[in-house]
C-alpha positions in Angstrom: 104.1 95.0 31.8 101.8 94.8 28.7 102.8 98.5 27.9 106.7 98.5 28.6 109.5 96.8 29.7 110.6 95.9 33.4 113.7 98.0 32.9 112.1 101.2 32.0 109.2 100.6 34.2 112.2 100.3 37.1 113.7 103.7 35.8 110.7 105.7 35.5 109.1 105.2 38.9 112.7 105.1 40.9 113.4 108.6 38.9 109.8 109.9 40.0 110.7 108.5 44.1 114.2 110.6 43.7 112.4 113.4 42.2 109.3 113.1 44.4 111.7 113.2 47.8 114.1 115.6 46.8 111.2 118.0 46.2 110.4 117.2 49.3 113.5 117.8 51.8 114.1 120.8 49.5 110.6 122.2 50.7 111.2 120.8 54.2 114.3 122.6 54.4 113.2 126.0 53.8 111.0 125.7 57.3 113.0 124.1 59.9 116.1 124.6 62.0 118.9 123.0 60.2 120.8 120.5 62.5 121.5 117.1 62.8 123.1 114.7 65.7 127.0 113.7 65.6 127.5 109.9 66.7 129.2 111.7 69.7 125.9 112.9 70.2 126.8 116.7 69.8 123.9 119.0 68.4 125.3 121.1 65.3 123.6 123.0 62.8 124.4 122.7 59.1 126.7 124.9 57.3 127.2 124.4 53.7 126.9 120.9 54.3 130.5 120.5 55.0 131.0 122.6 58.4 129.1 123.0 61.1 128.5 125.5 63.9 129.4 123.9 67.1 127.3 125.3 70.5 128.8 123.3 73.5 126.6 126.1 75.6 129.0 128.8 75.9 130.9 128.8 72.8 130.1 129.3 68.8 132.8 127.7 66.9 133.0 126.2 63.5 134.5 122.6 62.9 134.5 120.2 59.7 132.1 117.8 60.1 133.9 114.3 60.2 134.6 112.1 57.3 132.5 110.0 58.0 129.2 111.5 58.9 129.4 113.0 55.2 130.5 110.4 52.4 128.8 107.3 54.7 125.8 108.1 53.1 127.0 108.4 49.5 129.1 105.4 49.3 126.6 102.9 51.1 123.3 104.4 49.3 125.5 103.7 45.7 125.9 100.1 47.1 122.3 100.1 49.0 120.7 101.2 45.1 122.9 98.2 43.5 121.0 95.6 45.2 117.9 97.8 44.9 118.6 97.2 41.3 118.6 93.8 41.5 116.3 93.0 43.2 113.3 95.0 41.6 114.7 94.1 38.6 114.2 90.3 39.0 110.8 91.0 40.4 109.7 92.9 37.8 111.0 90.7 35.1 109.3 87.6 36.5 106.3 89.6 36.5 106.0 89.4 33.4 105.9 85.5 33.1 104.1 85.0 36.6 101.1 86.0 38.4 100.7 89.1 40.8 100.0 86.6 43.5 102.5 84.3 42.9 105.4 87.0 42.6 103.4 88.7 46.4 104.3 85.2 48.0 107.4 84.3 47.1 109.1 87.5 47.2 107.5 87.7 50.6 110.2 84.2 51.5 112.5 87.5 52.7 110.9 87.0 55.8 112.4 83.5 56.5 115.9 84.2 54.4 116.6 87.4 56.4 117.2 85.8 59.7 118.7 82.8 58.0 121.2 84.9 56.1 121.7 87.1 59.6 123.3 83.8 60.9 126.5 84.3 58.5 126.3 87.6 60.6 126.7 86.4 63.6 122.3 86.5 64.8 121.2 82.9 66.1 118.9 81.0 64.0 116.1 78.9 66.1 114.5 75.7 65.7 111.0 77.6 64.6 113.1 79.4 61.9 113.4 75.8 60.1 110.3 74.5 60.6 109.1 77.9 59.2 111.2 77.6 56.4 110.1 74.0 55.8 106.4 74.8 55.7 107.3 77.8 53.1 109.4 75.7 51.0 106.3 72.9 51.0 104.1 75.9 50.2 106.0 77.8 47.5 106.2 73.7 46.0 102.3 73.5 46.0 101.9 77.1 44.5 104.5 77.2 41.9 105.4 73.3 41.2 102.9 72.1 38.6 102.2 68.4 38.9 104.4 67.4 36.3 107.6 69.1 38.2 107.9 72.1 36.1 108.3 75.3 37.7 107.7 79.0 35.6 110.4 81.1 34.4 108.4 83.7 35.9 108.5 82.1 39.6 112.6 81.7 39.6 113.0 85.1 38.4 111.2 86.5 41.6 112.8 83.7 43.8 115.6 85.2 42.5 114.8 89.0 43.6 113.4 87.7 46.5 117.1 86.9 48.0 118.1 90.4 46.9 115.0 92.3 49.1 116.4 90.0 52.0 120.0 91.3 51.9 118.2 94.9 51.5 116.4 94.5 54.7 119.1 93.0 56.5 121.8 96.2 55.2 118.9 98.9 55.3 118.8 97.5 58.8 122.5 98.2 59.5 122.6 101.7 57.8 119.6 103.2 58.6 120.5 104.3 62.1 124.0 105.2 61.2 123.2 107.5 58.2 121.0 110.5 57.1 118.1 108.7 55.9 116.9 110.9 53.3 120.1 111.2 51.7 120.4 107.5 51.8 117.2 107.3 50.4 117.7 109.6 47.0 121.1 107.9 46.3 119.6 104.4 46.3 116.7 105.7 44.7 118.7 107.6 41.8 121.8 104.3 41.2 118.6 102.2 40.5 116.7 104.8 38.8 120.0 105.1 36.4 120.6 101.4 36.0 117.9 100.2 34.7 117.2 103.5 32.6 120.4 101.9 31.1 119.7 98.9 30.6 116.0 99.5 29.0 118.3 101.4 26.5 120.7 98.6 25.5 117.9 95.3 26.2 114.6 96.6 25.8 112.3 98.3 22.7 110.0 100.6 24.6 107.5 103.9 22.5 106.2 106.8 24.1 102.4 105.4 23.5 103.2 102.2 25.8 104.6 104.7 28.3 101.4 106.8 28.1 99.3 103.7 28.5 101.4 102.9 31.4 101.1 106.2 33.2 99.1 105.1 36.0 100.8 102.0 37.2 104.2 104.2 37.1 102.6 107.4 38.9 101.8 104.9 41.3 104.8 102.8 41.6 106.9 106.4 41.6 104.9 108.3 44.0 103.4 106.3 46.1 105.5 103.0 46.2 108.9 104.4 46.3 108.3 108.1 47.1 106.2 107.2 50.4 106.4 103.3 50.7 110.2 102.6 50.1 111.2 105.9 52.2 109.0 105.3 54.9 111.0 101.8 55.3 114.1 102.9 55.5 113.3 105.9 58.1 111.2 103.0 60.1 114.1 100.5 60.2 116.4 103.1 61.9 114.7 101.8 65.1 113.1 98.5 63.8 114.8 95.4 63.8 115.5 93.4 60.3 113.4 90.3 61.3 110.7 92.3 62.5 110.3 94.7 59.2 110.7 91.6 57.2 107.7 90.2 58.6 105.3 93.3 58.5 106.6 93.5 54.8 105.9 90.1 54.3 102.1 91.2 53.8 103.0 92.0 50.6 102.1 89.0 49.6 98.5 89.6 51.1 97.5 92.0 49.5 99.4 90.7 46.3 96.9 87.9 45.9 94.0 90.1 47.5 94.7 92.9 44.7 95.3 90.1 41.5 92.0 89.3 42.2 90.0 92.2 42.4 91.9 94.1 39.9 93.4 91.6 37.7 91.0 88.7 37.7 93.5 86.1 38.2 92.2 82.8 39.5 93.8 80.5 42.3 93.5 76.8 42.0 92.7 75.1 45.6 96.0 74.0 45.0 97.7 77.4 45.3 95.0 78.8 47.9 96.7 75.7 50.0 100.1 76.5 49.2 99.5 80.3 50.2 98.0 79.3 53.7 101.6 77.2 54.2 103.8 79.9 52.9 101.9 82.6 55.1 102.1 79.9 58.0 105.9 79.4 57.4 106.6 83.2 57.1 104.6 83.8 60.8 106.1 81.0 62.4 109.8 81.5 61.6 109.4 84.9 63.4 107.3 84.3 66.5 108.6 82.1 69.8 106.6 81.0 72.2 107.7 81.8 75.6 106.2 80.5 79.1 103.7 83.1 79.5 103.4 85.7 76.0 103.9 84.7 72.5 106.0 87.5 70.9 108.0 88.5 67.5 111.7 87.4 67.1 114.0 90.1 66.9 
């Protein structure tokens, strides 16, 4: 962010993630058996991606493949890269104002508002879910509340983005087993990839040198963070549940602080280091019960 705006850094690396995993099917593709699995649960292999050879044993036959099972993917990964948009978008703005650790924790509050915005969907919200949510909120007051009641422009932004990763999770959750996730993944991927191109256009003053001295930071965030880390999310949440990714993705905010340290020299005040340790505490406790004999993750 000292090189180039958040909406270009946005475009760059979602553009390298599509690029990066379309290479990859494409390659993929050339080596294996083309098929894929109806809802009916029918085996058919591919045929110019709009009809499919039908073996029910005996037979060869060729049949349209259904509505469904081909635009699903389009229309919800358009939608699915819309609130991608927004929410790396307000993440990496408030970067620019906040702290890597601060930004780590409080986008990591998914965890709690994931299973409290699955109540509007009909999932039950326990009593550990608000005392979670109460030792977060007291937590996220210490670390981004100065004494004086102010709180950074930075920190609201990513509050902000943080309740657009939670409705991610929660609709990743809900496609992810009901779509081909690859395609899924390169539609989101490009939508973000072209909206905030876009909008680095029209809001933002950006030169090839600050792009060059960013190179590294958006080979990464391309390649690695979207190309391995966002894909590897969505094909994991075809059989994990929302609550339990958003808690293994809450360690983002781990290795946010543990990386602003080591690589950024940031400081923490004891102040923060005690709102971390409540936040973290929140974030675990809104997710586990306790049961008679095991302790185990809500689902």
């Amino acid at each position: 962010m000292e090189h180039i705006g958040p909406f270009l850094f946005n475009g760059i690396r979602f553009a390298l993630g599509a690029a990066t995993l379309l290479f990859v099917v494409k390659v993929k593709g050339l080596f294996e058996d083309k098929t894929v699995r109806l809802y009916d649960g029918k085996t058919v292999r591919l045929y110019e991606d709009k009809t499919v050879r039908l073996y029910d044993g005996k037979t060869v036959r060729r049949v349209k493949l259904p509505t469904a099972d081909r635009q699903l993917p389009t229309a919800s990964g358009i939608l699915l890269g819309l609130i991608l948009f927004a929410g790396a978008t307000f993440q990496q703005a408030g970067i620019v104002y906040t702290t890597a650790g601060n930004a780590g924790f409080i986008t990591g509050l998914y965890v709690i508002l994931v299973p409290a915005f699955g109540m509007f969907i009909g999932q039950k919200a326990r009593a550990n879910l608000w005392g979670g949510a109460i030792l977060a909120a007291f937590g996220l007051y210490l670390l981004s509340v100065t004494e004086s009641f102010t709180i950074s422009k930075g920190d609201v932004l990513v509050l902000t983005g943080a309740v657009f990763w939670a409705v991610h999770v929660l609709y990743t959750g809900w496609l992810s087993p009901r779509t081909a996730v690859m395609r899924l993944a390169i539609t989101q991927y490009t939508v973000c990839a072209a909206l905030s191109l876009i909008a680095a256009l029209l809001f933002e003053s950006n030169t090839l040198k600050g792009i060059y001295s960013a190179i590294i930071p958006l080979l990464y965030g391309g390649l690695l963070s979207v190309g391995v880390a966002f894909t590897l999310q969505i094909i994991g949440q075809k059989k994990a549940p929302p609550a339990h990714t958003a808690i293994i993705l809450s360690l983002e905010a781990v290795f946010a602080v543990i990386g602003g340290l080591l690589i950024l020299s940031e400081t923490m005040t004891d102040r923060k280091w005690i709102g971390c340790a409540m936040m973290l505490a929140g974030m675990v406790l809104a997710q586990v019960r306790v049961g008679s004999r095991q302790l185990t993750v809500d689902s």
